[in-house]
N, C-alpha and C positions, 0 to 999 in steps of 0.2 A: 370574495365579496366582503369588504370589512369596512370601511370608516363611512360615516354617512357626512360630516363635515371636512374642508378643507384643512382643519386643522387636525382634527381627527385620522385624514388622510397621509400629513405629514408625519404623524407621529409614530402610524403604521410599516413608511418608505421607512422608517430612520429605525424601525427595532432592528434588521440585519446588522445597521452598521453598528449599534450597540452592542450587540452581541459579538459583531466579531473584536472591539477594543478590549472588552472583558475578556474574551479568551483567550486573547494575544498579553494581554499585560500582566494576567493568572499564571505563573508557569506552571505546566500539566506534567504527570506525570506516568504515562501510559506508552507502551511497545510494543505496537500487536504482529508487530512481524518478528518469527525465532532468527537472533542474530547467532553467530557464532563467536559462542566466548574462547575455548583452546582447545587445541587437537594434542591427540601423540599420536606421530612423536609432533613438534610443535612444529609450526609455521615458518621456517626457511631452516630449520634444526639442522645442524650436524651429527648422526648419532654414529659409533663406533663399529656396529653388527646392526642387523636385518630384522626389522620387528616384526615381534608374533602378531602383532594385533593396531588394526590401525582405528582410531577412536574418536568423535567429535562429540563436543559439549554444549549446548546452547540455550540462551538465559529464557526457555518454557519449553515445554514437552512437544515434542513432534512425534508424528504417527512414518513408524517402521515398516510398516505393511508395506508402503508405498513409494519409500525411499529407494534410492541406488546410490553406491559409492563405486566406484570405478577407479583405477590405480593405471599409470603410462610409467613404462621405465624411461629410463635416461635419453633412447633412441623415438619417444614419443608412441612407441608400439605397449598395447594394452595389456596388462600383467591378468594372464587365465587365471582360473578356479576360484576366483573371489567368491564367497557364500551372498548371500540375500543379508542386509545389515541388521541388527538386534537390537534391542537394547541391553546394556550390557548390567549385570545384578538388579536389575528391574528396575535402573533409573531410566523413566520416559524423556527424559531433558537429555537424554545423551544416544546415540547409535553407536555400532561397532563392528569392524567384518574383524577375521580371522585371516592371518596372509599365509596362502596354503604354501609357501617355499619360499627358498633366502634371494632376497632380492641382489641386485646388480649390483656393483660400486654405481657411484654417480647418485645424479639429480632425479629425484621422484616425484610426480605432481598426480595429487589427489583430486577429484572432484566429487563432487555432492550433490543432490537434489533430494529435499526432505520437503514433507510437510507438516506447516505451524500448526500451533491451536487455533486460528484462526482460519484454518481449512484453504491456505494457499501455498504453495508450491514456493521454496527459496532454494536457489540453484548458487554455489560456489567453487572456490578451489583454490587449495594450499600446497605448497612445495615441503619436502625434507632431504636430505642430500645423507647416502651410505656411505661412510666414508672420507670422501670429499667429495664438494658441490664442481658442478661442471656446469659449463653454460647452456641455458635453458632458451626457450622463445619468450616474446614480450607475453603473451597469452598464458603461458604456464606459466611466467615467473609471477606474475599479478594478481594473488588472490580476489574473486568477483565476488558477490555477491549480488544475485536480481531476482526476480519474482516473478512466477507465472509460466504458462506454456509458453511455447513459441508457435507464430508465422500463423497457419489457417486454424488451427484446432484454438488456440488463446482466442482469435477470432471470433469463432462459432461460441466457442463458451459465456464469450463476453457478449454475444446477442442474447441467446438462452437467456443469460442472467436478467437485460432490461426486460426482456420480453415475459418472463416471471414476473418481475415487478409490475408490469403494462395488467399483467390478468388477475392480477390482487387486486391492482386498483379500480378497475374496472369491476370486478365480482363483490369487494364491499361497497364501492358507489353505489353501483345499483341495489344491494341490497339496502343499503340503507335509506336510500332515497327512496327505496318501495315504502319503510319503514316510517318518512316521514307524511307521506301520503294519507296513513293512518286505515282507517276501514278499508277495506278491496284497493289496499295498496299497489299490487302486483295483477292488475286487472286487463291491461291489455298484453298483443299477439309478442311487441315489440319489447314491455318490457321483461317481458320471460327470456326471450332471444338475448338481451341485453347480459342479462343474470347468466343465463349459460354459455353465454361467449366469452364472459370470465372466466367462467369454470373451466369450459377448454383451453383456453388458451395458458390456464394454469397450470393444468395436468398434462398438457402436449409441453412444456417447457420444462417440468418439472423430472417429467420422462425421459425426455431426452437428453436434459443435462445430468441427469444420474449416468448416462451410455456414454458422456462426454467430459466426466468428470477424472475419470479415471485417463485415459491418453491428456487430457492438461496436467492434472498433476507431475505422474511419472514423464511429460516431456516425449510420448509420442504421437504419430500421426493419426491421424482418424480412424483410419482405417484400421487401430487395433480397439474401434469400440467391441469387435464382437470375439474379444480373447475372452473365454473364461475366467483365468487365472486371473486377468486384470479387472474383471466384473466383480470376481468375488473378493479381492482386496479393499475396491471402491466401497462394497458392500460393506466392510468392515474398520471404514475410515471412520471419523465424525461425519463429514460431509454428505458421505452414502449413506448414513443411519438415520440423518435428517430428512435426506430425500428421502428414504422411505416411509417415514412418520409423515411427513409432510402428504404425500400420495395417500394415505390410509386415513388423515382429517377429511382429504378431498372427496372420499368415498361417503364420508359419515354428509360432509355438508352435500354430497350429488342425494342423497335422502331424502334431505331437508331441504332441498330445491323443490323435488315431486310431491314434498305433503305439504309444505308451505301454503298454497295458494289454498285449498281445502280446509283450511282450521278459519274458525271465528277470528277476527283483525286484534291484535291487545298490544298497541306501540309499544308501552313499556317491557311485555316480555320478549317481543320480538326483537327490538333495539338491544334490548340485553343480548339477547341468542347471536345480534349479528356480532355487536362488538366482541364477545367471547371467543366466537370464529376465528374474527379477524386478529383478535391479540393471539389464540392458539397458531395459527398459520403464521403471522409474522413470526411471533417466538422460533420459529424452526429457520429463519432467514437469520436471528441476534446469535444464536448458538451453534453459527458457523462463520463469522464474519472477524471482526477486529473486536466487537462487545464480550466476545469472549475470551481472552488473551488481556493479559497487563493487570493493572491493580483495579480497585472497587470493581469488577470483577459483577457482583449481586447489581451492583447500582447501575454498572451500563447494562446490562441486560436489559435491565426495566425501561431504561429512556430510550433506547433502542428498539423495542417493541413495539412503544406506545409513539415513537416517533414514526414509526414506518408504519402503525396503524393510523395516526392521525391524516397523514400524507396520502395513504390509500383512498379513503375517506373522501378528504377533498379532494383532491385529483381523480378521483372516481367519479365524484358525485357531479360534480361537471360535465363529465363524458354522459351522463344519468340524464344531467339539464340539458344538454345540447338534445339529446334524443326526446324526452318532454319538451321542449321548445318548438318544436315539428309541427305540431297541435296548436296552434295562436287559439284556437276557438273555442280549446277545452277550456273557458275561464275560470273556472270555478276549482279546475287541480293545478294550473298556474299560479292563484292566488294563494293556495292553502301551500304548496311546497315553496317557490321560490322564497319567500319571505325567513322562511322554518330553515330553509338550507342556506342563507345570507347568516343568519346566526351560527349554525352549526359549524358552519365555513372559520368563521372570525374565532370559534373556540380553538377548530383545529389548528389556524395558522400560530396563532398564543403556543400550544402547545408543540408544535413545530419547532417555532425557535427557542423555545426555555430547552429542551429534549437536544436540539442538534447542537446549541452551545456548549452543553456540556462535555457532547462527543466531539467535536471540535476540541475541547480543551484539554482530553483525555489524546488526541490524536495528534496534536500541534505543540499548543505549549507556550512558545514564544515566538516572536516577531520574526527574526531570522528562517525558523521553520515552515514559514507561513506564505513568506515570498520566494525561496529556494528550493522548495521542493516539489515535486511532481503533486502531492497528496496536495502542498497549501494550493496552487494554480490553481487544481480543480474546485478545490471548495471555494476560491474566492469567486470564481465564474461562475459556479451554484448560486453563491449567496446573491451576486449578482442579477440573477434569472430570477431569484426568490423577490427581491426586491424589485424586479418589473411585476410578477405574479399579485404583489400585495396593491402595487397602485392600479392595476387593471381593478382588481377585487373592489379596490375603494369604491373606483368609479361604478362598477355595477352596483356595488352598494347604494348608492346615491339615486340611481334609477331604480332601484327597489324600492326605496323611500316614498321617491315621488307618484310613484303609480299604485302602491300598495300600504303605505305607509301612513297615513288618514285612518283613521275608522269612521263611516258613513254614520251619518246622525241628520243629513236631513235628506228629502226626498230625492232633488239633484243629483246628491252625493253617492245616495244609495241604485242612483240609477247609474251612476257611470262604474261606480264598483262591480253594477251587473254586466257592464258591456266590455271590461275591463281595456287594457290598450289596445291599440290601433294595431291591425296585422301590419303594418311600417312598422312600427314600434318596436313590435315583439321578435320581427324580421332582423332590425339594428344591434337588437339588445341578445339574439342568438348570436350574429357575428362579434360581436366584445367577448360574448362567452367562447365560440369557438377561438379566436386568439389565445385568450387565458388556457385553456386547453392545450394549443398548440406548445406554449412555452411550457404549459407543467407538462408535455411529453417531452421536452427538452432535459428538465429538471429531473424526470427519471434516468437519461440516462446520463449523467452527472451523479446520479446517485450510484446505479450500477458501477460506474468508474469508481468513484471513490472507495469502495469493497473491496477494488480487486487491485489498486494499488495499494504499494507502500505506504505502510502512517508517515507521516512527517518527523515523526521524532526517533523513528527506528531508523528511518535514511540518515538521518544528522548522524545517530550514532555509529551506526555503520561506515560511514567516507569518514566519521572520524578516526574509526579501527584505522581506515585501512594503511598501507603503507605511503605516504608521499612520495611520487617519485620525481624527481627534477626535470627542471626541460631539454637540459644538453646533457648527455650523459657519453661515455667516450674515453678514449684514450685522452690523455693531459699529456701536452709537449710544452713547458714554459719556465722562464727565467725570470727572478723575483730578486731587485737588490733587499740588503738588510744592513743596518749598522749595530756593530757591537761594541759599546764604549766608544774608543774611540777611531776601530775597526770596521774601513767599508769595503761591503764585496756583496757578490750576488750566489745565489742560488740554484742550478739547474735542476728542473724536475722533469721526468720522463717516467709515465704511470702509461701500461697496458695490457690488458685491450681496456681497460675502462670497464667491466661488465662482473655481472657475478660470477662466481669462481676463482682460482688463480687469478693473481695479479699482479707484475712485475714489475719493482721501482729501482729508477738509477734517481740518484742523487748527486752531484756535483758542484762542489763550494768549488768558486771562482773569486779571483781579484778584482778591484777596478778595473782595469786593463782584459779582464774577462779569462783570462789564465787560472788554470788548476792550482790551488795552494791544498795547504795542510791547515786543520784546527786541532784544536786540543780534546773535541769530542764531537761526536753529530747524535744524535736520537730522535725517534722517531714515535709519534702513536695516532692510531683512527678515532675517528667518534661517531655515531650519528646522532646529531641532538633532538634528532623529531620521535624518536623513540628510545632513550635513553639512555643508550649503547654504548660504552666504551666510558675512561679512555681503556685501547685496545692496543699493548705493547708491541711494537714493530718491529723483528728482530735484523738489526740493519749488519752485516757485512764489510769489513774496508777490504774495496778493491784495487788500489791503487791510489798513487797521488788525487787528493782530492776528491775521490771516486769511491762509491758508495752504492752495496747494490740491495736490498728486500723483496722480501716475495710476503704476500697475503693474499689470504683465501677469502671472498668476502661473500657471505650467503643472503646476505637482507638488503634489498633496493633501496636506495632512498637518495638523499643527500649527504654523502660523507664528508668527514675533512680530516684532513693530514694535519697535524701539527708535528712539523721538524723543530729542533730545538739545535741551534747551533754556536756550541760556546768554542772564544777564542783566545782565552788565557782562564787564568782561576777564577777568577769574577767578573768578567764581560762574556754576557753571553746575548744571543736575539731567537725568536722566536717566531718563523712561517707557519701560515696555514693557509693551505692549498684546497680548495673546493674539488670532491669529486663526486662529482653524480652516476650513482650504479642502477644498472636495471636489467 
C-alpha cells in the first residue's frame, strides 16, 4: 500500500528499476560461495612419487565437520582408508586428508564436497597423474564445481527453507499488526490462531530443517536424517548452531505469546518487543546465508536483517489484513489499522529496496553477472514481482485514501466515518489485498531461491577458473601447404588419439607434387593460450626421408596448438600451427 497519487505511484513502480541500474553500473565486490583456489598436488599435475597428503585451498573458511574428499585411482575404483578431512595447521580456508598408501601409476581424480561460510554445500573435482597421465573419462577429466544437495533431500530442504520464511512472516505480521491495533490489540479467537500459526509453522520448519540439514550438505539421502554421527556434525556446523539458537528465541517468544494478551496494551513498548524479536530471529537466517561470507562482512549482516525483517512485516501484515477484512462490520478496527498499516507498508517497502540494492550489489556486480547467471535470473524475476507488489500497494493506497483519508468535521461526514464502507467495498478491497498476498507468496519464494543458489559473481569467477575446453576434440589427420622464401611444399600432420595422455605425432614435409623431400631443420612446440602454458619444446625424431616422428604427454584440456617450424635453407624458413583440442 504506498502512493496515494498517480504520480506518486509511478514513482513507487520505477524505485526496482532504479535500484537495479545502480547495482548493475556500481561494480560490487562480494563472493559468497568458497571457490577453490589450488590443490596439491595441483590440478591436471604430473608429480614423480605418491603423495602423502592430498590438500584444497579456498578463497574463505569452510566447515570440515561436514566435508568428504574421496580419491578413484586410474581404473575409476575408490582409493580405501582415506581419514575424515582436516584442516590442515588450523587454517579453516583449507581441508586435507592423509593418503594411507602409495598410489598407482596413472590418472587420479579427486572429488570434493565442503561447506562455505555461507552454510551451502560446493561439490567439485580435480585430476593429478603418478607418474604419467593416462586417459581419464570426460567427467573425471573436467573439474565441476556446483552447489547444494542433490534430487529429493535439495528438494525438501528448499521447501523447509520458504516455509520458514512463510512463518516469520506471518508471526511478525500478525504480531505487529496486533500492535497497530493499540489497546486490546490481540483481542479476538482468530487473531491468536493467527499469531500461533506463525509460531508453528516456524518451529515445525526450523526442526525439521535442522534433521535435513545435515543429508543436504554432505550429499545424502533422507533417510540418513536419523544417523547420529551426521546429527552431531549438523550440530556443530554454523548452520546447526543457528538452528538451534533460532529454536530457543522461539521458546522465549512461545512465552510471550501466553503473557502477551494479559498485560496493559503500551504500543510503543510492544512494537519495540516485536520488532527486536523479529531482527533477533531474522539475524539467525543473515548469519548463515551469502551476508556472511565476502567483504563488509558488519554492513551486510545489518541490511540483511533489517531486509528480511521489513519484508516479514509486510508480507505478514497482509496475511494479518486479509484475516481483519473478514469483519466488513468491525468499523471502528478497520478504520484505526488499515490506514496505521498503509504507512507502515510504504516504510517497509523504502526500506526493502535501499537493504536489497545493496545485496544485490554485494552479490552481482555488473551487467554481465546480472543477465548470465542463475543468481541474476532469479533476482531480475523477484524484482519483477516486487514491482507488481508496489503497484498493487499504490492502488490499495488510493482506496485507503478515499474511504479513510478525510477527517470528519461536519455532521454528514461524521456519519459516514461511522458507517464506514460498504460490505461491497470492503469485500473488493480484501480481493486487491488477497492478490497482493498471493504475489508476496511468490516473492518468498524467490527469496528462498536466491539463498540457496550461487552469487553471481562467484559463478563468473568460477567458469572463469575453469578449464575451456574445445568443441572438436580428437585425433588430427591434415595436410597444410607452406611457403618458405621462395620454397613451396606442404605439410602432413597425423596427431593421436587426440586426448589427454600420450600423444603421437608424425610429421611429413612434402613437395608440390605431394612427395617426401628433405629440409634443413623441422621443430616443433605446444601452447595453450587460455591458460598460459607453454611454449612446450617437442622433442621431434627424423624418421626417414621427409618423416618425422614426436610423442607428448598432454595433462591439461583445453585448446592447444602445435607450432612446427619448418626451415628450408639458412634463412627461409615457414611456420604451421595446427589447432588441437584435448579433453
Amino acid at each position: 500500500m504506498l502512493a496515494a497519487t498517480p504520480r506518486r505511484l509511478a514513482a513507487a513502480v520505477t524505485a526496482p528499476v532504479l535500484a537495479l541500474l545502480l547495482l548493475v553500473l556500481v561494480p560490487g565486490t562480494a563472493s559468497a560461495h568458497a571457490i577453490l583456489l589450488d590443490t596439491t598436488p595441483g590440478n591436471w599435475a604430473v608429480v614423480d612419487a605418491s603423495p602423502h597428503e592430498i590438500s584444497l585451498r579456498f578463497n574463505e573458511p569452510v566447515d570440515a565437520g561436514l566435508a568428504e574428499i574421496r580419491l578413484l585411482g586410474p581404473r575409476g575404483d575408490a582409493v580405501k582408508g582415506l581419514p575424515r578431512p582436516v584442516h590442515p595447521d588450523g587454517r579453516r580456508d583449507a581441508v586435507a586428508v592423509t593418503v594411507p598408501s602409495a598410489l598407482a601409476t596413472g590418472t587420479h581424480t579427486v572429488t570434493y564436497r565442503v561447506v562455505s561460510a555461507d552454510s551451502h554445500p560446493v561439490q567439485g573435482a580435480f585430476s593429478f597423474s603418478v607418474g604419467r597421465p593416462t586417459p581419464i573419462s570426460d567427467a573425471a577429466a573436467a573439474p565441476a564445481s556446483a552447489e547444494g544437495g542433490g534430487g529429493l533431500t535439495a528438494t525438501v530442504y528448499g521447501v523447509l527453507r520458504w516455509t520458514g520464511y512463510a512463518g516469520l512472516a506471518i508471526l511478525l505480521g500478525a504480531a505487529f499488526s496486533a500492535v497497530l491495533r493499540g489497546p486490546g490489540g490481540v483481542s479476538g479467537t482468530g487473531d491468536r490462531r493467527l499469531l500461533w500459526l506463525g509460531w508453528t509453522v516456524l518451529v515445525s520448519a526450523t526442526a525439521l530443517g535442522f534433521l535435513a540439514y545435515g543429508p543436504y550438505a554432505a550429499g545424502r539421502p533422507l533417510s540418513a536424517v536419523g544417523d547420529f554421527a551426521l546429527l552431531g556434525s549438523t550440530l556443530g556446523s554454523r548452520m546447526g548452531l543457528v538452528l538451534a539458537v533460532r529454536l530457543a528465541l522461539l521458546a522465549v517468544v512461545a512465552g510471550w505469546l501466553g503473557w502477551w494478551p494479559r498485560v496493559p496494551r503500551n504500543p510503543w513498548w510492544h512494537g519495540g518487543a516485536v520488532l527486536t524479536a523479529g531482527v533477533a530471529l531474522a539475524l539467525t537466517w543473515s548469519l548463515a546465508n551469502h551476508s556472511a561470507a565476502g567483504v563488509h562482512v558488519g554492513f551486510a549482516l545489518a541490511a540483511d536483517t533489517v531486509h528480511l525483517t521489513a519484508m516479514s512485516v509486510w508480507i505478514g501484515g497482509l496475511v494479518a489484513l486479509l484475516v481483519l477484512l473478514r469483519r466488513p462490520d468491525d468499523v471502528d478496527r478497520l478504520r484505526q489499522v488499515i490506514p496505521r498499516f498503509s504507512r507502515v507498508a510504504a516504510v517497509c517497502v523504502a526500506v526493502v529496496v535501499v537493504t536489497g540494492t545493496f545485496e544485490a550489489w554485494r552479490q552481482v556486480g555488473t551487467p554481465s553477472a546480472l543477465a548470465g547467471t542463475t543468481y541474476g535470473t532469479i533476482l531480475l524475476a523477484k524484482l519483477a514481482l516486487v514491482a507488481v507488489l508496489v503497484a498493487l500497494g499504490g492502488l490499495a493506497r488510493r482506496w485507503v485514501r478515499r474511504h479513510y483519508g478525510e477527517v470528519p468535521v461536519t455532521t454528514v461526514q461524521r456519519k459516514r466515518a461511522a458507517r464506514g464502507p460498504g460490505e461491497a467495498e470492503v469485500r473488493r478491497f480484501r480481493r486487491a489485498v488477497g492478490c497482493e498476498a498471493a504475489v508476496a507468496v511468490v516473492v518468498l519464494g524467490f527469496t528462498a531461491a536466491l539463498v540457496s543458489v550461487e552469487p553471481a559473481q562467484a559463478q563468473v569467477a568460477r567458469e572463469a577458473a575453469a578449464p575451456k575446453i574445445p568443441a572438436y576434440t580428437g585425433p588430427v589427420s591434415t595436410v597444410l601447404p607452406f611457403r618458405a622464401g621462395s620454397t613451396t611444399g606442404q605439410l602432413g600432420v597425423e596427431i593421436s588419439p587426440g586426448r589427454i595422455g600420450p600423444n603421437e605425432m608424425h610429421l611429413t614435409v612434402l613437395d608440390a607434387q605431394s612427395r617426401p623431400r628433405e629440409v634443413a631443420e623441422l621443430r616443433a612446440e605446444l601452447r595453450l593460450p587460455d591458460r598460459a602454458l607453454g611454449p612446450l619444446p617437442v622433442q621431434v625424431a627424423y624418421a626417414g626421408l621427409g618423416h618425422y616422428v614426436a610423442g607428448a604427454s598432454i595433462a591439461v584440456p583445453g585448446q592447444w596448438e602445435l607450432a612446427v617450424v619448418v626451415r628450408t635453407s639458412e634463412v627461409d624458413q615457414a611456420t604451421l600451427r595446427i589447432p588441437l583440442g584435448i579433453r
